[in-house]
N, C-alpha and C positions, 0 to 999 in steps of 0.2 A: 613715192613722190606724192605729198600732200600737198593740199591746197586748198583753202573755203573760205568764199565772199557771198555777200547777198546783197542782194539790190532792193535799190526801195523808189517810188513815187512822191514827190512832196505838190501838193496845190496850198500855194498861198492867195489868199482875195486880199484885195486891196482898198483900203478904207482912202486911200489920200491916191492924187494921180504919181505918179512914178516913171522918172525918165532915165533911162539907163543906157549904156552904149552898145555898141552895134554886137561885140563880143562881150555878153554880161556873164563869163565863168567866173573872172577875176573879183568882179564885184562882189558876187554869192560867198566865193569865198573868203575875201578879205571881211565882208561884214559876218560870216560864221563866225571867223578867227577872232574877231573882236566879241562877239557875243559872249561866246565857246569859253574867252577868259575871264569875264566878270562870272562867270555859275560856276568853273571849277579853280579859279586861280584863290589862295589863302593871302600870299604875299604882296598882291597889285604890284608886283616888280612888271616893269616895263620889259625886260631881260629877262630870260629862265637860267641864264650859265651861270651863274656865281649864285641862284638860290637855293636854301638849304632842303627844302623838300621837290626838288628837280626829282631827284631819282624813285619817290612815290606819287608822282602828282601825274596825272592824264594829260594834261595841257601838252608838254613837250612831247610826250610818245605818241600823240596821234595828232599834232599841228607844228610840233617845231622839232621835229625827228630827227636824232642826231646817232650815227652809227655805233654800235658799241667798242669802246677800245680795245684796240690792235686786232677790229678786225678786216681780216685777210681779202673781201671783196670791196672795199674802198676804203684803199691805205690814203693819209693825209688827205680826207674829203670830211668835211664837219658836218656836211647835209647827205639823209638818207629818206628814202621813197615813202611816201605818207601814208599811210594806208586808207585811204577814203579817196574817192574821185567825186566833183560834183558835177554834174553836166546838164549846161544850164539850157534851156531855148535855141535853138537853132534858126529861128524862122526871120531874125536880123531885125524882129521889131524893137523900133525903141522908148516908143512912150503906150502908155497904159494909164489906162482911166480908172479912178474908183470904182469899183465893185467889178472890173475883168480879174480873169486869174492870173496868175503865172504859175506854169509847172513846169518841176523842173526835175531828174534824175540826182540819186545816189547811192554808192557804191562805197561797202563798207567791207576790209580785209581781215579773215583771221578773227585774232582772239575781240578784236573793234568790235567787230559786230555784236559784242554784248554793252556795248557803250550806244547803244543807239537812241535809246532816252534821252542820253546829254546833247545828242543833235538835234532832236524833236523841241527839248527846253532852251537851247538854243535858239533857235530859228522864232518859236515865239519870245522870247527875249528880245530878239532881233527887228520882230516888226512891234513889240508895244517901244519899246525904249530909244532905237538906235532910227531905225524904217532905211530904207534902199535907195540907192540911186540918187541922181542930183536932187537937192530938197527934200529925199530923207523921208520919201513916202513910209505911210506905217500901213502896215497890213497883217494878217491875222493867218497862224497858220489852222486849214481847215482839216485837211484828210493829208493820210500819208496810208501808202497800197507797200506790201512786200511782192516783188515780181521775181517770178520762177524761171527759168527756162522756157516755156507755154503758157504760162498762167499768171494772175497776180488776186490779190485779194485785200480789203482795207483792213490795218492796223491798228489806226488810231484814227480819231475822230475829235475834233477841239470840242464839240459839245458835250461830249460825255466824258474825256479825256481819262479814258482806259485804253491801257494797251493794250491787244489782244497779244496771244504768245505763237501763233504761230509761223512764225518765220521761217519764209522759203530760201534753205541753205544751197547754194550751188557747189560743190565738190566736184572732185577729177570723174569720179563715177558720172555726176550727174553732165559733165560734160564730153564722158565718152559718148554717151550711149543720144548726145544731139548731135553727134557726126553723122548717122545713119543717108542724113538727106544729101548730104554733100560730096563732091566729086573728090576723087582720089588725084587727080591727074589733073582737073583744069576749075580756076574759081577768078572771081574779081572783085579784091578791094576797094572797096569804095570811101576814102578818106572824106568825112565829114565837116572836121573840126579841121582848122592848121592842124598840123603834125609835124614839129623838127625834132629829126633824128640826123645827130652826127655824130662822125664817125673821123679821126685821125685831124679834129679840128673841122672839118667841113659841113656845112649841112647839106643833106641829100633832099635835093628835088623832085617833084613828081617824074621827071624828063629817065633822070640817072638813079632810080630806085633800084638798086638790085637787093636777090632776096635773098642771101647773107646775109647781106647785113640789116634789113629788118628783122629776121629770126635772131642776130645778136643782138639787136634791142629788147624785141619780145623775151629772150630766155633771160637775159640780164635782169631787166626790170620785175620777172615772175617769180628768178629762185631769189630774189632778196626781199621781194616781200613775202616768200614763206619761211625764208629763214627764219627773217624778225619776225614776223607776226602766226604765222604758222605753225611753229618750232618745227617746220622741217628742213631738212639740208638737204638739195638734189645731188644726187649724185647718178650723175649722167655724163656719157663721152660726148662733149661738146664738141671738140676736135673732130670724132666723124662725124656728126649732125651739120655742122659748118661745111665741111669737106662737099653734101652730098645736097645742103644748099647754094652751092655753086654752081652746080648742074642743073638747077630750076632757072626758067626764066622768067624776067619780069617787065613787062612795058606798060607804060604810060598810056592811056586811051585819050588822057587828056586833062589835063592839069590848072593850076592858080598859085602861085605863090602869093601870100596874101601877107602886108607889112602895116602895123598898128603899134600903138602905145597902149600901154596901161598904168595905172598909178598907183606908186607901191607907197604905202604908209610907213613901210619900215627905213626902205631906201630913201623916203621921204624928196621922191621926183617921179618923173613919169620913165616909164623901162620900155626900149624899143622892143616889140616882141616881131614875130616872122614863123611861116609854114606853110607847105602846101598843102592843098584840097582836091580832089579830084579822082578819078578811079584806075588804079593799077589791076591787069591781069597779070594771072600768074598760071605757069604751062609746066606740067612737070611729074616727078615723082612724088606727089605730096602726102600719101598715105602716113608717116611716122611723123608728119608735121602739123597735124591737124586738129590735135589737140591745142596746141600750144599756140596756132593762129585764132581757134577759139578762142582761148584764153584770152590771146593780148586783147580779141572782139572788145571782150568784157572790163578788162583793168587798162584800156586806152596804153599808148605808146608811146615813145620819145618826152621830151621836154613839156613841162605846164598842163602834166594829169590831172593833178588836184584841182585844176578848176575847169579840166572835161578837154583842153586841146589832146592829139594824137588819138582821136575816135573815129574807126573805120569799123565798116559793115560789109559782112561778106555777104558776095553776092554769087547764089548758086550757079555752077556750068553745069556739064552734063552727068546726070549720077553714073557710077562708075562701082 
């Protein structure tokens, strides 16, 4: 069972004031996305499905991700898990003055993490040409840190604009061996970001979270992005892992469903979005789950990762 992302720190300064709304993921990413295709797009096709260099070009494999044909984990679905997450601010501010920073988290999957250049020339792209937020603030990107499991350390620097190489890989190893601290038996989620996770058409609320089906979210969303981006293929009894998630329990300490819009350029209107926030304990056998609740920690959960929603932080019970 393979697996390897790495995280990174971005601070952008801000030469122009910059007003952005209260959840700025979708912003981050929709202005990437635009960046992202004037530096590696050949074509200017507004589309990537009918162009001729789709199948060697970056753009679609790490922004408009589409499953490979006939395969077996999402039959007749045209969209598949992006491998990057951005996650933006959380502290709900929404105007910013010249010369404050913004930082902001990213999380690059698999084979991606050697495309990480094209996100750093992006994002300065992004603030000389395109700039953020209503009016279109420009700003300058300064420093970008690689963050370990413990540690982080600067990468790149706009002044000197050398990358350094060494990038702090997280792997399955490097995420057994951060279990040590953590309880086997009793821990608490603490959902940061919305988070919608559903399930048979429903979305599940802080209230009626059970932990099934969060583990069917989290192993869904981890073995397909190591399939794709990983080349690995889990082959693990999901049926007993499920079975002996049923047996954990899960309550609500205390929750937020929270309902917004966001503005999609593609959709070309604004898209109701919705998720709750708040912190789930979980009481149980959790020993062979513990990886993979790390995991999801790290690659966020349910609906709208890419632009950082479904980001929960574990929080320690008693070690065990």
């Amino acid at each position: 069972m393979d697996f390897k992302l790495a995280r990174y720190e971005f601070d952008l300064i801000l030469d122009e004031d910059v007003s952005l709304p209260m959840y700025a993921g979708s912003t981050l990413r929709g202005g990437f996305g635009r960046a992202f295709r004037g530096v590696v797009c050949a074509s200017n096709r507004r589309e990537c499905v009918e162009c001729l260099l789709r199948e060697n070009c970056i753009f679609p494999r790490v922004f408009d991700t589409a499953p490979p044909e006939g395969w077996g984990m999402m039959p007749n679905q045209t969209d598949a898990p992006r491998p990057f997450v951005i996650e933006p601010p959380i502290n709900g501010k929404q105007v910013y003055n010249s010369g404050e920073v913004i930082a902001f988290g990213l999380i690059l999957v698999g084979y991606v993490v050697d495309y990480l250049p094209y996100f750093i020339y992006s994002f300065e792209e992004l603030g000389r040409k395109f700039g953020l937020g209503r009016g279109r603030g420009k700003f300058r990107l300064v420093e970008v840190r690689s963050v370990s499991m413990n540690d982080n350390c600067t990468i790149y620097m706009h002044n000197d604009r050398l990358m350094k190489d060494h990038v702090h890989i997280i792997d399955i190893d490097s995420i057994s061996k951060s279990l040590d601290d953590l309880s086997s038996h009793s821990m608490i989620l603490d959902f940061v970001t919305p988070t919608k996770i559903t399930h048979s058409g429903n979305m599940l609320s802080g209230d009626d979270v059970q932990f099934e089906k969060l583990m069917r979210a989290i192993f869904r969303r981890a073995s397909m992005l190591a399939e794709l981006f990983c080349n690995s293929k889990w082959e693990l009894d999901y049926s007993s892992l499920l079975e002996k998630a049923k047996e954990i329990r899960a309550n609500s300490i205390g929750h937020e469903v929270q309902r917004w819009e966001r503005y999609s350029t593609r959709q070309g209107g604004r898209i109701p979005m919705s998720g709750f926030t708040g912190e789930v304990s979980i009481d149980g056998n959790l020993k062979e789950f513990l990886p993979f609740i790390k995991l999801g920690e790290l690659i966020h959960v349910g609906k709208g990762t890419t632009f950082g929603l479904g980001k929960y932080v574990i929080k320690r019970g008693d070690i065990s």
